[in-house]
C-alpha positions in Angstrom: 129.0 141.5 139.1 124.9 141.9 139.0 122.5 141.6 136.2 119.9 144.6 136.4 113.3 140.7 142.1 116.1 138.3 142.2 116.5 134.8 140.5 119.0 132.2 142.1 120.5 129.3 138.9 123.5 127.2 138.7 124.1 127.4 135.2 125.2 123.9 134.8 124.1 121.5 132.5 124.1 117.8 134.5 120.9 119.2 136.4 120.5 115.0 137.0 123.4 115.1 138.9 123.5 115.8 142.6 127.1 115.3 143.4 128.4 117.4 141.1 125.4 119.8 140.9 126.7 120.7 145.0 129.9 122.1 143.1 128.5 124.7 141.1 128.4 128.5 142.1 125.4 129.4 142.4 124.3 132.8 140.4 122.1 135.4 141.5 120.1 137.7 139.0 118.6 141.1 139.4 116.1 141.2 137.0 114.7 144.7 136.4 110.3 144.4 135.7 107.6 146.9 136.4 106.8 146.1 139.5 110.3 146.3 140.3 112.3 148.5 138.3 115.7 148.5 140.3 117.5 151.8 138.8 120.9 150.3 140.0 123.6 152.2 138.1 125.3 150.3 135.4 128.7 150.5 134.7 128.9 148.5 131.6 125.5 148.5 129.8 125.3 145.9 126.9 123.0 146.2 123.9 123.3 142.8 123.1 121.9 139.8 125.1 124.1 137.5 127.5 124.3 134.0 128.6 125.5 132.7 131.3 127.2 129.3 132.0 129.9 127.8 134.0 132.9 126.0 133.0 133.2 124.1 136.5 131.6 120.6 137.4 133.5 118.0 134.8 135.3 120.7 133.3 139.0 119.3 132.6 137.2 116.0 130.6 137.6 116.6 127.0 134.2 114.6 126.9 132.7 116.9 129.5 133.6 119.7 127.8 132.5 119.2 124.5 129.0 117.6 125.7 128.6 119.7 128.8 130.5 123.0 127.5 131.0 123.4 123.6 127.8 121.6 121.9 125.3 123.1 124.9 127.1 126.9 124.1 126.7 126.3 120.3 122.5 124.6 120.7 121.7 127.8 123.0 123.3 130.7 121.7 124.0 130.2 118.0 120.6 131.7 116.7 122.0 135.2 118.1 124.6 135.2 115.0 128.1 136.1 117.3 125.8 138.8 118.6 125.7 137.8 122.3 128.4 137.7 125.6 129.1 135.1 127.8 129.7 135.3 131.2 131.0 132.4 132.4 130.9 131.2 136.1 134.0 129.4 137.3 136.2 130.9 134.7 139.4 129.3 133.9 141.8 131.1 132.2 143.4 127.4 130.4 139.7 126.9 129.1 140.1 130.1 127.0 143.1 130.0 126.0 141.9 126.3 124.8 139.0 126.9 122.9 139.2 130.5 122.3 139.1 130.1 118.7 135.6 128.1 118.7 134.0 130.8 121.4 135.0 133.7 118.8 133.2 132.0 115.8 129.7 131.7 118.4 130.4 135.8 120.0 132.0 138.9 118.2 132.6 140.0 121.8 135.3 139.1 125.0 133.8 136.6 127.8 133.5 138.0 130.8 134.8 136.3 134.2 131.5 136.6 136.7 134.1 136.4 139.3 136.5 138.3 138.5 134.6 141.4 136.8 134.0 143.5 139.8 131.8 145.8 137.5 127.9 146.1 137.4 127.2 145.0 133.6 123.3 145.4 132.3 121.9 143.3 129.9 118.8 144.0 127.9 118.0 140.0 128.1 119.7 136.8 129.4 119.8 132.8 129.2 121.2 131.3 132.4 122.6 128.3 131.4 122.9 126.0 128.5 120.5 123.9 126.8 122.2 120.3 126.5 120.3 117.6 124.1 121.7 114.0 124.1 125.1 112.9 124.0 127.4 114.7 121.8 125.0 116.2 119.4 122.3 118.8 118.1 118.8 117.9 117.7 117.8 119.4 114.6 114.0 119.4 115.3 114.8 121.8 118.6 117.1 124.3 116.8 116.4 127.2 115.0 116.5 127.1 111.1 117.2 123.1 111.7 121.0 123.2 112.7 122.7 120.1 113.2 125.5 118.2 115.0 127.3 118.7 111.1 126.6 122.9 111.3 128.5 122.7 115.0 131.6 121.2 112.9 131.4 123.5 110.4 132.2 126.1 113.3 135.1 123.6 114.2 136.3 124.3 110.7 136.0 127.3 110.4 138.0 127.6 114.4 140.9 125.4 113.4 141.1 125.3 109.4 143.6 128.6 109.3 146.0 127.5 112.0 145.9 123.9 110.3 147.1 125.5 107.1 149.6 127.5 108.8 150.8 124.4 110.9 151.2 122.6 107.3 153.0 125.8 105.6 155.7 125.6 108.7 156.3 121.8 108.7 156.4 122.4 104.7 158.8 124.9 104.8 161.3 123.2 107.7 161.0 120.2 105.0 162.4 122.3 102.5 165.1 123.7 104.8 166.0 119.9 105.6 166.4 119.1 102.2 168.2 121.7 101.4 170.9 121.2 103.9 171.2 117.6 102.9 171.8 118.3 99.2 174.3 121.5 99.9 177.4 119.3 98.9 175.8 118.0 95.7 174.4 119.8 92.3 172.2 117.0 91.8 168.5 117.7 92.2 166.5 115.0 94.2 163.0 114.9 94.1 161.4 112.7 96.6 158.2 111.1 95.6 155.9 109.4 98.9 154.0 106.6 97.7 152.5 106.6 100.8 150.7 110.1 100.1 147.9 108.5 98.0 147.3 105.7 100.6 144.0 106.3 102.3 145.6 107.7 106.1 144.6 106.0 109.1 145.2 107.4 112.7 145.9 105.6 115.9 144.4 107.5 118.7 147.0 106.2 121.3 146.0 105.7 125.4 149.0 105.6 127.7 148.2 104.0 131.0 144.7 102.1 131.7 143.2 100.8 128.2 146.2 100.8 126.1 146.5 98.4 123.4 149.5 96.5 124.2 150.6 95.2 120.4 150.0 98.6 119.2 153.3 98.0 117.0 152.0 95.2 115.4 148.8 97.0 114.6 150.6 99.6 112.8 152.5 96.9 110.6 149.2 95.3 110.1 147.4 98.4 109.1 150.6 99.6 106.6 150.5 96.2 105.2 146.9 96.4 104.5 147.5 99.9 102.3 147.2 102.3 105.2 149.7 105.4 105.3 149.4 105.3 109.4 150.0 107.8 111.8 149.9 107.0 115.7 148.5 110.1 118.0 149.3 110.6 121.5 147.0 113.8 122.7 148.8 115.3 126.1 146.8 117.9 128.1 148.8 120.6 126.4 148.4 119.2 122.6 147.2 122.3 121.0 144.1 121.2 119.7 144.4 122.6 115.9 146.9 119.7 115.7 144.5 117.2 116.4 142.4 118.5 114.4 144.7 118.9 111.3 145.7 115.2 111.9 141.6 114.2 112.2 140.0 115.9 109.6 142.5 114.7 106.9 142.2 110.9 107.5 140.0 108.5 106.7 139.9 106.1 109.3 140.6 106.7 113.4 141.0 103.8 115.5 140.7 104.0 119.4 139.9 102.3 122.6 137.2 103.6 124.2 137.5 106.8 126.2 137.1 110.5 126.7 139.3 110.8 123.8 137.0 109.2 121.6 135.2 112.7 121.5 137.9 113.5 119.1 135.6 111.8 116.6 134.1 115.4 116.3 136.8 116.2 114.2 136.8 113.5 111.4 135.2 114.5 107.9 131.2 113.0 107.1 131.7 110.0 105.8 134.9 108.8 107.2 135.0 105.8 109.6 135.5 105.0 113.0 136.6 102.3 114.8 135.9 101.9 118.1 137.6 99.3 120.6 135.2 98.0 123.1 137.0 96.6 126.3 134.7 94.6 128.5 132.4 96.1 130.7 132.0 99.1 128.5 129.9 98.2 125.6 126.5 100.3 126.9 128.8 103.2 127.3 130.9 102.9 124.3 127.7 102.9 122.1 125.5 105.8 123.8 128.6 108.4 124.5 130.3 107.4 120.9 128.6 105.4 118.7 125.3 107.2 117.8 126.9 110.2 118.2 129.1 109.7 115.6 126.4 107.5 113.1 124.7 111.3 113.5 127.7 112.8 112.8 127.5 110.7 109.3 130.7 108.6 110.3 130.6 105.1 109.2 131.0 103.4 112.5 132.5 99.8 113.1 132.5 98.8 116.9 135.2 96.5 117.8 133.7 94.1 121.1 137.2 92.8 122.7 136.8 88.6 123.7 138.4 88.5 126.9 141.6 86.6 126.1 142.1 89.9 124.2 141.7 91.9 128.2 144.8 91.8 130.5 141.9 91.2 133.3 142.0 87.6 131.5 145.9 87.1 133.2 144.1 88.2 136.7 140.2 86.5 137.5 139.8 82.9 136.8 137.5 82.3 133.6 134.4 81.5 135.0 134.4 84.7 137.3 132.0 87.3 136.5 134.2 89.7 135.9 135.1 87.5 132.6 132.1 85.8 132.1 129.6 88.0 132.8 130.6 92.0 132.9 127.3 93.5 132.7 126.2 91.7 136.2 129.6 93.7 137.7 128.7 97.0 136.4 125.4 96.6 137.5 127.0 96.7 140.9 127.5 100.4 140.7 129.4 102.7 138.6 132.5 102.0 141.5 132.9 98.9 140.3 133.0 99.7 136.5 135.6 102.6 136.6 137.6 100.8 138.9 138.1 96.9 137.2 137.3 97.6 133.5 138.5 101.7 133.0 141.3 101.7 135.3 142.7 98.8 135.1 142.3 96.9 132.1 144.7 97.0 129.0 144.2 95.5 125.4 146.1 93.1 123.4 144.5 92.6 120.2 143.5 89.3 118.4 144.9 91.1 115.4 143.7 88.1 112.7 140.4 88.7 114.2 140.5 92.6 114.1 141.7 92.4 110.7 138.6 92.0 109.2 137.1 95.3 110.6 140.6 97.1 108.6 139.5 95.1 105.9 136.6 96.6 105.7 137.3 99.7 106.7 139.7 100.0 103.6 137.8 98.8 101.3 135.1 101.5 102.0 137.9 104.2 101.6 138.9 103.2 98.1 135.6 102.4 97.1 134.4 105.9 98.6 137.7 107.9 96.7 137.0 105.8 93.3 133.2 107.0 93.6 134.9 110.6 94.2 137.8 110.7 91.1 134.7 109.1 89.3 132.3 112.1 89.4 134.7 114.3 89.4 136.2 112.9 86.1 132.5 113.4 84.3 
């Protein structure tokens, strides 16, 4: 494919990054100008503008891909109004079929595979690559017309609202169905009334593997005796992501360890709060990838700092080790030695009397918040 003397980019957005910068394809751009007008023939000519990006490097990171992929494509190309195409280096057909419904509320037209699209396509203009501003979010004093990280989740509505709806209307109507067939021998009409319903919801963003919380059963009695209707999330790969979302955006509380999945925070309502578990070693990162993000967002955001009885590494160093006693002077080894003691291999068990106060709190924020709301609304 060529764009119609020549530019060489690798429209990647982790310029900082050497190692992963020497993965990117690199992109070459005919760029038509007086002094060199370049009559190639076009065979796709475009009266709209393009920009290019690629969806290699970290691409396969939920993380990555929102704050390398989704927020950059949203920060550089949403002043066009839909009216733009991207061409995207490195396509993956999954990464489409994944986030299809955000890219068609940022371009009324088809993404084209650089690779793949053997045509010549001319452009009357084009950005080569994306414009990234801090972790997971917008930076309303460089956008046009002062958008924000909450404008960028409005597009998330606006993606996953319908399908959410439709989701809820299916699982509604295979209720009825149920019900149905369990009253077919009876004339007797039972209507089923779920206390639970008007308890503020609270979901458990659930890790499998490394950073698990261990007594995650006895969280979820805690948290349901506390008021909490509760619902435990286990994201796979191949989660379609509308379900998360549905799940997200109608709670009031998420609780995780930290993570990439902790991007998910993207989909919880302004005003709703997140808790975040902090295992050791991970407290610089858990507050600059998640924390500020999400106090931008508008979340109300409670950060949970593990002791280290509460780590599994506690069972395996001896207490005074550093490791223990002193994590920062480990990860300032290298980032080696922080993915490979305190990401990969270090579960949670919580001191549940001790996290008990942050549910506390957490709940009595919600009901205060919903009293505030059935207040005004009442007037």
């Amino acid at each position: 494919m060529r764009y119609s003397d020549t530019k060489r980019s690798k429209p990647y957005t982790r310029k900082w990054e050497t190692s992963v910068m020497d993965t990117i394809d690199e992109l070459d751009l005919i760029v038509k100008t007086e002094k060199n007008p370049n009559n190639h023939h076009c065979d796709v000519t475009h009266d709209v503008p393009a920009v290019f990006f690629s969806t290699g490097g970290y691409t396969g990171n939920v993380y990555h891909e929102f704050n390398d992929g989704l927020l950059p494509l949203f920060i550089t190309s949403q002043h066009f109004k839909k009216k733009v195409v991207f061409v995207i280096l490195e396509y993956h057909d999954w990464w489409i079929m994944k986030y299809g419904d955000i890219l068609s509320h940022l371009s009324d037209y088809p993404a084209i595979d650089f690779s793949g699209d053997k045509r010549t396509h001319c452009f009357p203009e084009a950005i080569v690559g994306l414009r990234i501003h801090d972790e997971l979010t917008v930076d309303p004093s460089l956008m046009h017309g002062n958008k924000s990280i909450v404008d960028f989740r409005n597009v998330l509505d606006l993606a996953y609202l319908p399908r959410v709806k439709s989701l809820l209307e299916e699982s509604g109507a295979q209720e009825k169905l149920n019900q149905k067939a369990h009253s077919s021998s009876s004339d007797i009409r039972v209507e089923v009334h779920d206390a639970t319903l008007k308890r503020p919801k609270l979901v458990i963003l659930s890790r499998n593997g490394s950073r698990a919380i261990t007594n995650e059963d006895l969280l979820v009695k805690m948290a349901e005796e506390i008021g909490f209707q509760v619902e435990v999330l286990r994201p796979e790969r191949t989660t379609e992501l509308a379900r998360i979302y549905g799940a997200l955006n109608s709670s009031e509380v998420m609780i995780g360890v930290h993570g990439a999945a902790m991007t998910h925070f993207l989909f919880m309502r302004p005003g709703s709060v997140f808790i975040q578990v902090i295992p050791l070693g991970t407290e610089w990162a858990a507050d600059a990838y998640y924390g500020e993000p999400a106090r931008k967002l508008g979340l109300k955001y409670i950060g949970y700092q593990i002791l280290p009885r509460e780590s599994s590494l506690y069972d395996k160093y001896d207490r005074n080790d550093p490791v223990l006693r002193d994590p920062q002077s480990v990860s300032d080894k290298g980032w080696q030695y922080t993915k490979s003691i305190y990401l990969d291999n270090q579960n949670v068990r919580l001191n549940l009397r001790r996290f008990q106060k942050r549910l506390l709190r957490a709940y009595i924020y919600t009901i205060a918040k919903k009293n505030r709301r059935s207040h005004l609304q009442s007037q």
